[in-house]
C-alpha positions as CSV (number, residue, x, y, z in Angstrom):
1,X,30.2,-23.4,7.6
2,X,28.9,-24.1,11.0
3,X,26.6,-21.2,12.5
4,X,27.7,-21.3,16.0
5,X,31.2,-20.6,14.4
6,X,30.8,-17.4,12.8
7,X,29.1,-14.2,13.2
8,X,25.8,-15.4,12.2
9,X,24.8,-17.1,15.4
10,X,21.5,-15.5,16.6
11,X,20.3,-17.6,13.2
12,X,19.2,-20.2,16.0
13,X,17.4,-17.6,17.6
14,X,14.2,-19.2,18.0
15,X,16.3,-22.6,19.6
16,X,12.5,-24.0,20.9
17,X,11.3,-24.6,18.2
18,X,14.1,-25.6,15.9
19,X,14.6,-28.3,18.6
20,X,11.1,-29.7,18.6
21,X,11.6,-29.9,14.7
22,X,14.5,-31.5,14.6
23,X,13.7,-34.5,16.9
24,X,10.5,-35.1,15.4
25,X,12.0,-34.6,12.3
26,X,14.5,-37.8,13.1
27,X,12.0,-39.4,14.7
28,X,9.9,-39.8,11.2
29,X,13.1,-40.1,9.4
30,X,13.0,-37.2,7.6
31,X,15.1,-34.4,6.8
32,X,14.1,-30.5,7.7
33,X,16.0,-27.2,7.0
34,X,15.1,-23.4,8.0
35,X,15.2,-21.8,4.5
36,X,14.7,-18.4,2.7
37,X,13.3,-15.1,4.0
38,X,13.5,-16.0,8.3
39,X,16.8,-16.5,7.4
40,X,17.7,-13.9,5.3
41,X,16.0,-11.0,7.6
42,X,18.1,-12.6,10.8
43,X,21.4,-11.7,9.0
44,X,20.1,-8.6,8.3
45,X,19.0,-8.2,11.8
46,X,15.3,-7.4,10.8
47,X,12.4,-8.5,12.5
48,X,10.2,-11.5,11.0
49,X,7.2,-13.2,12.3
50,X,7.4,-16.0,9.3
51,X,9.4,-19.3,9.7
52,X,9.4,-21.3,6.7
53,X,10.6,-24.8,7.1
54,X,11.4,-27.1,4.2
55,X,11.4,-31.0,4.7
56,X,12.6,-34.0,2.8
57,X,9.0,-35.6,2.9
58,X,5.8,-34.8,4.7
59,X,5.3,-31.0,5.4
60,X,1.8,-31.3,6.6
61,X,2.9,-35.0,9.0
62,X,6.4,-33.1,9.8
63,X,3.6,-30.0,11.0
64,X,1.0,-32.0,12.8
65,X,3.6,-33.9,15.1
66,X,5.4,-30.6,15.9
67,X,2.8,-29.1,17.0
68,X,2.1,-31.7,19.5
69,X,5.0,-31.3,20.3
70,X,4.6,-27.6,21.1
71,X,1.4,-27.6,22.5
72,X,0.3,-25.7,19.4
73,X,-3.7,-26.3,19.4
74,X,-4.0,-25.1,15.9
75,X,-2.6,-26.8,12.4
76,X,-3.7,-25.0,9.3
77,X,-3.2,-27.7,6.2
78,X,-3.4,-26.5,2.6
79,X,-4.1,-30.3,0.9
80,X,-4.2,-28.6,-2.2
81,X,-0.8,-27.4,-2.0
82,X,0.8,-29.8,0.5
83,X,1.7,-27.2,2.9
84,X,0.6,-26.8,7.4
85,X,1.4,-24.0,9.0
86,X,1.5,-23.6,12.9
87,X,1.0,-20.6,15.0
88,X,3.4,-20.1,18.5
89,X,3.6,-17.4,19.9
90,X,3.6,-14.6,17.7
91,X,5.5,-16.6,15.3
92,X,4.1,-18.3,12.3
93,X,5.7,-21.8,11.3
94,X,4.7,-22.7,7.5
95,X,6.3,-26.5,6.6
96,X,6.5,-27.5,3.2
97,X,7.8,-30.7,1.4
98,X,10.7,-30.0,-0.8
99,X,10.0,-30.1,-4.2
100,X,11.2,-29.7,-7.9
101,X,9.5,-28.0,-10.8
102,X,9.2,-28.2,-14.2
103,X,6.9,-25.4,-16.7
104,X,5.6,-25.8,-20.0
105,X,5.9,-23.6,-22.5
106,X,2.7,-22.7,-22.6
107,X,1.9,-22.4,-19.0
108,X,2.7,-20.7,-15.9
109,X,1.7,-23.4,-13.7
110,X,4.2,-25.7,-12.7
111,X,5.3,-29.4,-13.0
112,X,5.4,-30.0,-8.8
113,X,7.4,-33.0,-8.1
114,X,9.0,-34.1,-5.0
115,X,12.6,-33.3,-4.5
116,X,15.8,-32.9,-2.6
117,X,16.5,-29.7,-0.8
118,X,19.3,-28.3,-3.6
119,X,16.1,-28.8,-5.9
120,X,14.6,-26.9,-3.2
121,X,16.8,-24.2,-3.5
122,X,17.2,-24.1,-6.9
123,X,13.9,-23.3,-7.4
124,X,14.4,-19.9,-5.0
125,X,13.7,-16.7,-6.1
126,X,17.1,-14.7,-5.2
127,X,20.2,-16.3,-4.1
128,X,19.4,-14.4,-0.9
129,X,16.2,-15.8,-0.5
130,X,17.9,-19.6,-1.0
131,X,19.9,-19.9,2.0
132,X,19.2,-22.7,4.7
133,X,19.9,-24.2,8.1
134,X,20.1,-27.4,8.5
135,X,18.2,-28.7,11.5
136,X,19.1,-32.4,11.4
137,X,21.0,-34.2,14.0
138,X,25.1,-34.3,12.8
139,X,25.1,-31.3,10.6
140,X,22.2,-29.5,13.4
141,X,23.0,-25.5,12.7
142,X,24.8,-26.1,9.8
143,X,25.2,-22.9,7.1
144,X,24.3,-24.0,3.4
145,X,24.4,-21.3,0.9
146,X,24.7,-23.0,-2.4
147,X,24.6,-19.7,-4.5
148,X,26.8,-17.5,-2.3
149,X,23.8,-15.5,-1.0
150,X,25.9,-14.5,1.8
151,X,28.2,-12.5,-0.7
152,X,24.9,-10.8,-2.1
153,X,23.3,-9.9,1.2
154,X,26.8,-8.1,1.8
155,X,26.8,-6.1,-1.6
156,X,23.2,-5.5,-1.2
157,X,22.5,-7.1,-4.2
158,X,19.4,-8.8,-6.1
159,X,20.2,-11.8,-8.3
160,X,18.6,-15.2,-9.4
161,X,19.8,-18.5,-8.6
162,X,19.8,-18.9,-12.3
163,X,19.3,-18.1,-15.8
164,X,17.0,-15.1,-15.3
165,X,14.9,-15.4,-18.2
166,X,13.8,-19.0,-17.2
167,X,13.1,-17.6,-13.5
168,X,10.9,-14.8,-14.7
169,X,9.4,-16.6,-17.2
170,X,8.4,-19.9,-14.7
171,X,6.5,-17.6,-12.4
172,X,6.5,-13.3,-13.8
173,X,5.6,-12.2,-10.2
174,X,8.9,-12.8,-9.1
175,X,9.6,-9.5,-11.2
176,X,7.2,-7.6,-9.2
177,X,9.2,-8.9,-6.0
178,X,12.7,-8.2,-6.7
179,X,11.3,-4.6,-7.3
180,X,9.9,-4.7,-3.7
181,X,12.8,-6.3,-2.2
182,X,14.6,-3.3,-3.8
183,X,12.1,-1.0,-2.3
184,X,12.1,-3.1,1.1
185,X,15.7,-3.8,1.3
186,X,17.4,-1.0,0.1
187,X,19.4,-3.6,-2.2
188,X,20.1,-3.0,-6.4
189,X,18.9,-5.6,-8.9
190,X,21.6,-7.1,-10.5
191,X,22.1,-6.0,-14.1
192,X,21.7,-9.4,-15.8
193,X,18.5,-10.0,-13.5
194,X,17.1,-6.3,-14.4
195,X,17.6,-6.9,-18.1
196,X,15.6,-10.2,-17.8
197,X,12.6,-8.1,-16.0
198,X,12.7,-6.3,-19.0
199,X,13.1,-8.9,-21.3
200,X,10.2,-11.1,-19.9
201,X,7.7,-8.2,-18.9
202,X,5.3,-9.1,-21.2
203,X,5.2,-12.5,-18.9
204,X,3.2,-10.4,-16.2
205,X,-0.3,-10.4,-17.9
206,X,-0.6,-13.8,-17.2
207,X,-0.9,-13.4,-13.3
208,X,-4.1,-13.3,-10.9
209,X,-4.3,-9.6,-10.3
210,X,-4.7,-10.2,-6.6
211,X,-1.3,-11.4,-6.5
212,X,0.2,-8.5,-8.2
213,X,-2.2,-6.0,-6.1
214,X,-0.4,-7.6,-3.2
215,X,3.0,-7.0,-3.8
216,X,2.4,-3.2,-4.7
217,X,1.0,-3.3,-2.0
218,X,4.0,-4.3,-0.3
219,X,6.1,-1.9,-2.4
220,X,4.1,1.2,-1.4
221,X,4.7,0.3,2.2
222,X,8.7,-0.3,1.7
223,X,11.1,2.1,3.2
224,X,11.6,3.4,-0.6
225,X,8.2,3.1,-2.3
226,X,9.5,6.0,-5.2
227,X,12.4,3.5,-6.0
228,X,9.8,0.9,-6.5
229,X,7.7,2.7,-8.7
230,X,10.7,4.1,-10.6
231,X,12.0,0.5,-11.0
232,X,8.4,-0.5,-12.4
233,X,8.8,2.3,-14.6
234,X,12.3,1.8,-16.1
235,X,11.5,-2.4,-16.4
236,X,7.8,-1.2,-18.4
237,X,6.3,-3.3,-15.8
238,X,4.0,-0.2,-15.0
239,X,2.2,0.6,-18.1
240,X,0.5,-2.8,-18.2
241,X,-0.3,-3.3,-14.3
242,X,-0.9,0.9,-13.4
243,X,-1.3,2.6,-16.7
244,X,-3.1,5.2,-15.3
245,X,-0.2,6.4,-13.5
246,X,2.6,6.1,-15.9
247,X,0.6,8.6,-17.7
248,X,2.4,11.3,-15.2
249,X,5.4,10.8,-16.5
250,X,6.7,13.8,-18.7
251,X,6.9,17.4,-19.4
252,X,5.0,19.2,-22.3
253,X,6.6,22.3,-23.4
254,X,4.6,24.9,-25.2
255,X,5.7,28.3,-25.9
256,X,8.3,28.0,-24.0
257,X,6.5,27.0,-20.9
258,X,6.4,23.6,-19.5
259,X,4.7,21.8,-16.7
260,X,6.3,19.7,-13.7
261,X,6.9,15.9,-14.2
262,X,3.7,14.9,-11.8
263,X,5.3,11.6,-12.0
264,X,8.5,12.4,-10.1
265,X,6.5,15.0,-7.9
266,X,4.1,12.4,-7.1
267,X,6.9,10.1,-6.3
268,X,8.5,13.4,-3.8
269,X,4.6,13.4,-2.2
270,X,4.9,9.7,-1.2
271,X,8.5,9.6,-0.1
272,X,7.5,13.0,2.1
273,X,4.1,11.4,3.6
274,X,6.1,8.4,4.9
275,X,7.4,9.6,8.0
276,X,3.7,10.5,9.3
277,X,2.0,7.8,7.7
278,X,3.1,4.8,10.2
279,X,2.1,2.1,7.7
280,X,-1.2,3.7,6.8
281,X,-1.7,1.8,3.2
282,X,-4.7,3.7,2.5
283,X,-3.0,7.4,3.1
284,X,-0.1,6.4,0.9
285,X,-2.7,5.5,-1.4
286,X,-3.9,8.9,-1.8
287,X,-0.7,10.2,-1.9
288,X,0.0,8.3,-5.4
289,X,-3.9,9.1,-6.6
290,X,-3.8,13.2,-5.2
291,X,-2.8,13.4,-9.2
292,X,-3.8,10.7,-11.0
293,X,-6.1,13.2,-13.3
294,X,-3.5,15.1,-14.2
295,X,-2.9,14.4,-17.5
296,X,-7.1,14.2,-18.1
297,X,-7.2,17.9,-17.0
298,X,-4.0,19.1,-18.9
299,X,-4.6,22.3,-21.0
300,X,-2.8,25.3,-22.2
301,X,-3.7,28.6,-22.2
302,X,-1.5,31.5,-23.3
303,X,-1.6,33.2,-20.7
304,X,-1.8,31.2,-17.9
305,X,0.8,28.7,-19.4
306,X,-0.4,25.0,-18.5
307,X,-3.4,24.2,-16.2
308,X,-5.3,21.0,-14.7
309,X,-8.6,22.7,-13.5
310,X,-10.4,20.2,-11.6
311,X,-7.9,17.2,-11.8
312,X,-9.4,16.8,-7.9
313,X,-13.1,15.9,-8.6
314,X,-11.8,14.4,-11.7
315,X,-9.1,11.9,-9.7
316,X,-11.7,11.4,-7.1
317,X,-14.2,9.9,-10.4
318,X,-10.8,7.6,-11.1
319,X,-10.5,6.2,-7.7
320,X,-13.3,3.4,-8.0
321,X,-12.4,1.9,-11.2
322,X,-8.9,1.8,-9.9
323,X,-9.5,0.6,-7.4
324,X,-12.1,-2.1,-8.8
325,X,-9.2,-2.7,-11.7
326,X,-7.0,-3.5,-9.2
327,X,-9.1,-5.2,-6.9
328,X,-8.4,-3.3,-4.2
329,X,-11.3,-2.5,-1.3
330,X,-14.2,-1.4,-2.4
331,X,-15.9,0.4,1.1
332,X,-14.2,2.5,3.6
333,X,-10.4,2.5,2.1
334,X,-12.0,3.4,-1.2
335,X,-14.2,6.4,0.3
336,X,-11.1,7.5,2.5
337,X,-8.7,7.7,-0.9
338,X,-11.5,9.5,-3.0
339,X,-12.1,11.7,-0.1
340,X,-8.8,13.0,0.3
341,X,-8.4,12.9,-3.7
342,X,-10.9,15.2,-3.8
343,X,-10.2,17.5,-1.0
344,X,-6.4,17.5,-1.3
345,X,-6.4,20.9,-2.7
346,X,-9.2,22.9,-0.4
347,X,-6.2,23.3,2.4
348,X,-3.9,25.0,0.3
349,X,-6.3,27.3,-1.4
350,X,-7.1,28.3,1.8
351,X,-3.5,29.9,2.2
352,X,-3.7,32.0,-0.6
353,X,-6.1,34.6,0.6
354,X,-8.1,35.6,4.0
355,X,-9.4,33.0,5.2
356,X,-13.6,33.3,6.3
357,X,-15.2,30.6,9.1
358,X,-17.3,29.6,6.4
359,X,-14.9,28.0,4.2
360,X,-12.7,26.7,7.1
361,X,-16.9,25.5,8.8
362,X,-16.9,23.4,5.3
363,X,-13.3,21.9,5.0
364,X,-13.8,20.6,8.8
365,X,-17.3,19.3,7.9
366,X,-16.5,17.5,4.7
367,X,-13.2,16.1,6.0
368,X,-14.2,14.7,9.5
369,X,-12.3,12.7,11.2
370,X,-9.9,12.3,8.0
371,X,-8.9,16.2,8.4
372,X,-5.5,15.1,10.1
373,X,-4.7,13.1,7.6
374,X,-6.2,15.5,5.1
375,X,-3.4,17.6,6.1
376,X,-0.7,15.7,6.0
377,X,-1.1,14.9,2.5
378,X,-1.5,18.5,1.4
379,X,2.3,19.3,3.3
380,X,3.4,16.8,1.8
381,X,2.1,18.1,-1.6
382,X,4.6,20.7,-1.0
383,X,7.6,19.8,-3.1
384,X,9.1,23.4,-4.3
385,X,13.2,23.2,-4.7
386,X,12.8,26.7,-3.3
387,X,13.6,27.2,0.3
388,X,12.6,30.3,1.1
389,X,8.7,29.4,-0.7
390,X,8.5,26.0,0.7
391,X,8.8,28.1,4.2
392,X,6.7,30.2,3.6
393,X,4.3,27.7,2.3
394,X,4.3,25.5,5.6
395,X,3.9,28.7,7.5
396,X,1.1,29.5,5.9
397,X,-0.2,26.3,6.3
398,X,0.3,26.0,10.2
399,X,-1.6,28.8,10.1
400,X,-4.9,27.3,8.8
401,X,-4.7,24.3,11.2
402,X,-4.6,27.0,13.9
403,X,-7.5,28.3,12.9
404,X,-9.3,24.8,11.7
405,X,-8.3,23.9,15.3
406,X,-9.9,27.1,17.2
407,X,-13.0,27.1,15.1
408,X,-13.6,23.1,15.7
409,X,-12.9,23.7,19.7
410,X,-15.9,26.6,19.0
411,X,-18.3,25.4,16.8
412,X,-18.1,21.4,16.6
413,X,-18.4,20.9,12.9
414,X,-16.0,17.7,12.4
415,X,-18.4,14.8,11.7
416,X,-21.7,16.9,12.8
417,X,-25.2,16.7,11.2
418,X,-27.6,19.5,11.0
419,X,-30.0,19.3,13.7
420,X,-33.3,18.8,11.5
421,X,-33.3,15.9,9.3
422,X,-35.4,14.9,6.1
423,X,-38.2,12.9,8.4
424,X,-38.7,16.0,10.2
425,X,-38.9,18.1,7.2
426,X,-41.4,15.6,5.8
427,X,-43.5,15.5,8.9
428,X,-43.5,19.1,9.8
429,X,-44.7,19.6,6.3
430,X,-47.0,16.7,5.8
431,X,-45.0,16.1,2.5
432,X,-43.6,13.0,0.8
433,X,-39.9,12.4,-0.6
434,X,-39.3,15.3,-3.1
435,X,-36.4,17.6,-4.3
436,X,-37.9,20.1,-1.9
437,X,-36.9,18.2,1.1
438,X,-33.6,17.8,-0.2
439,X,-33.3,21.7,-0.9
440,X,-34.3,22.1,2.4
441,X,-31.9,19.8,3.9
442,X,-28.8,21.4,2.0
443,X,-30.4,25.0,3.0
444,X,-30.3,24.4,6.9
445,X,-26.8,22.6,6.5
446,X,-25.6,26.0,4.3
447,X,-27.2,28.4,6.8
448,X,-25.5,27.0,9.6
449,X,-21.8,26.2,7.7
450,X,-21.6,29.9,6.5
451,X,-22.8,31.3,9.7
452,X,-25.9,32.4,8.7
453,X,-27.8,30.9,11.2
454,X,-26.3,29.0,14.8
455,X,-26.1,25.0,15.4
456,X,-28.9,25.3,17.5
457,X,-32.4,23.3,16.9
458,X,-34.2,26.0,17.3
459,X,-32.6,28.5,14.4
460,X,-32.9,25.6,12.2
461,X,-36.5,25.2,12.6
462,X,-37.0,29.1,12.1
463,X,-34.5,29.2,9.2
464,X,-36.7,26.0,8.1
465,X,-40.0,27.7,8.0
466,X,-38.3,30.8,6.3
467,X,-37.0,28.5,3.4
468,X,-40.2,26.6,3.0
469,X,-42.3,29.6,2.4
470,X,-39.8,30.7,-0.4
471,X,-39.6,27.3,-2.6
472,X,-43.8,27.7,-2.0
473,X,-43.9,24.4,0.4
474,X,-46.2,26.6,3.0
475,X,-48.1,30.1,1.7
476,X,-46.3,33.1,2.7
């Protein structure tokens, strides 16, 4: 099947560059095809920045000439892996030889031999993710779609070029990617392909935990992160790479009272924050950890049926050996998701009863510049089935950024510092480092955040001298 003969012409889209490829490509004598995901996402009409390009021969000499070619100043080679990969325009162009592979046993690395490109293709992930255009002169454009890909990108369907269990068990992370194509895509994972997942999960331990970071990653920032994480779930893929959050799933009943499932209600958290999160990893983060504590805090009391008293602080303790685990960021994304972890409930409390300056000075000082975001998580933390509460809820809740709004516009709080510092303390007091500076320090910063005293230097100093005489730093 010829492109230019059927609907899927605009695969030629980027016609510059499949040109300089294929002439160089017959000039060196060797064969090149556009294959997998550029090829895939055009079909779908979805925007891609990645060109793969798989040659019969030389990726990295197929790379290097192209580029001249193109006037592209810049060839990245990976020796170790035989690929190049050229930048133009906004476009990345990654050539690879084709190759064959062959796993022991006892290994996840592969056997890597050269090969034709049906060995090429056969290797593939999904069926959708093997389909090719050829860019050679006789055949230039032509369609070749060995495993009926086409039929699968129609039903919206995951499958593997074949047997299942041997492509899982070659390389496990390709479970973790049908999962996010799932999420991505919007597509089901064939039955045969899901039972294999499930089959072979035990496979995943085996893989660098970077790569497996990376594609939940990827699946948190889909279109439908909850039917990732539901998929990881139902395959047992998430108990051994996110134990800590499988442990939300389930409901305890005692006495007749039960709890929510905080798995599915975290899950209803993520899918609402999506909408406001514009591809903010780091606040869908905190939207999966807001309850990661949940079932560390779990009690029941008789009369208050079942509680999780300070699953905040708690989950804001968890964030850094997740994070570590999972070798995600350790500076500012980690502070930004244990931040919100541990504020995530200070909005909402403050809709329950009047609301003083002093506890709205404290939320804007603690949260800074992460308040927006602060409160976009906690309305999003609003799940209730009922209507008529959830309304009353966001209300409320518009209410409080009203005010958080009308008090920062007065009194400057987000991201301020008090206006005497611990050098000044020291100094004024001819004292060394000691708890008493810090007691000062968190005195002036009170005084001012409960509108005892005003932001003002000169209150501060006053308050200062006040305070000093009482912890016995100056006679009275």
């Amino acid at each position: 099947m010829n492109i230019s003969e059927n609907k899927y012409n605009n695969l030629l889209g980027s016609e510059k560059i499949f040109k300089a490829i294929s002439s160089v490509a017959g000039q060196i004598d060797q064969k090149a095809f556009v294959i997998g995901g550029y090829v895939r996402d055009q079909i779908l009409n979805r925007t891609t920045k990645d060109i793969d390009i798989v040659t019969v021969g030389s990726g990295i000499e197929l790379a290097k000439k192209t580029a001249e070619v193109l006037n592209s100043s810049t060839v990245k080679v990976f020796k170790n892996f035989g690929t190049a990969m050229i930048n133009v325009g906004d476009l990345e162009v990654q050539f690879v030889g084709a190759r064959k592979e062959s796993y022991r046993k006892d290994s996840r690395n592969p056997i890597v031999e050269n090969g034709t490109v049906e060995e090429d293709q056969n290797r593939r992930d999904f069926t959708i993710n093997a389909l090719a255009i050829s860019l050679n002169k006789g055949n230039y454009g032509a369609f070749i779609d060995p495993f009926n890909g086409i039929k699968d990108l129609k039903e919206k369907m995951l499958k593997t070029p074949l047997d299942p269990n041997i492509t899982f068990s070659d390389d496990p992370l390709r479970m973790m990617r049908a999962i996010r194509f799932s999420s991505q895509l919007n597509f089901e994972i064939e039955d045969q392909t899901l039972l294999a997942i499930k089959k072979n999960v035990d496979r995943i331990e085996i893989v660098a935990q970077e790569r497996i970071t990376e594609e939940l990653n990827k699946i948190i920032l889909s279109n439908e992160p909850s039917k990732g994480f539901k998929l990881l779930e139902e395959t047992g893929l998430l108990k051994l790479i996110f134990p800590e959050f499988q442990l939300l799933k389930g409901i305890e009943i005692k006495d007749g009272k039960s709890h929510k499932d905080n798995f599915h209600h975290t899950l209803k958290v993520l899918d609402n924050i999506l909408p406001h999160s514009k591809g903010n990893l780091w606040l869908r983060w905190a939207a999966l950890l807001h309850d990661i504590a949940k079932p560390n805090t779990k009690r029941f009391n008789t009369k208050q049926g079942w509680t999780f008293h300070g699953h905040e602080d708690k989950g804001a303790r968890m964030v850094p050996s997740i994070f570590r685990k999972l070798k995600l960021p350790l500076d500012n994304p980690m502070k930004y998701v244990q931040k919100l972890v541990l504020l995530h409930l200070r909005p909402i409390s403050l809709t329950n009863k009047s609301i003083t300056d002093s506890a709205l000075r404290r939320l804007l000082f603690e949260a800074g510049d992460d308040l927006e975001d602060l409160m976009t998580l906690c309305q999003s933390d609003i799940t209730s089935k009922n209507k008529d509460k959830k309304i009353k809820y966001i209300n409320r809740f518009e209410d409080v950024k009203i005010k958080l709004r009308d008090l920062e516009d007065r009194d400057k709080i987000k991201n301020w510092q008090p206006p005497i510092d611990g050098k000044e303390i020291m100094e004024t007091f001819n004292i060394k480092p000691c708890k008493e500076v810090g007691i000062l320090k968190e005195s002036i910063k009170n005084a001012i955040l409960d509108g005892i005293i005003k932001n003002s230097y000169q209150e501060a100093y006053d308050y200062l001298l006040v305070k000093a005489k009482e912890i016995g730093i100056i006679e009275k």
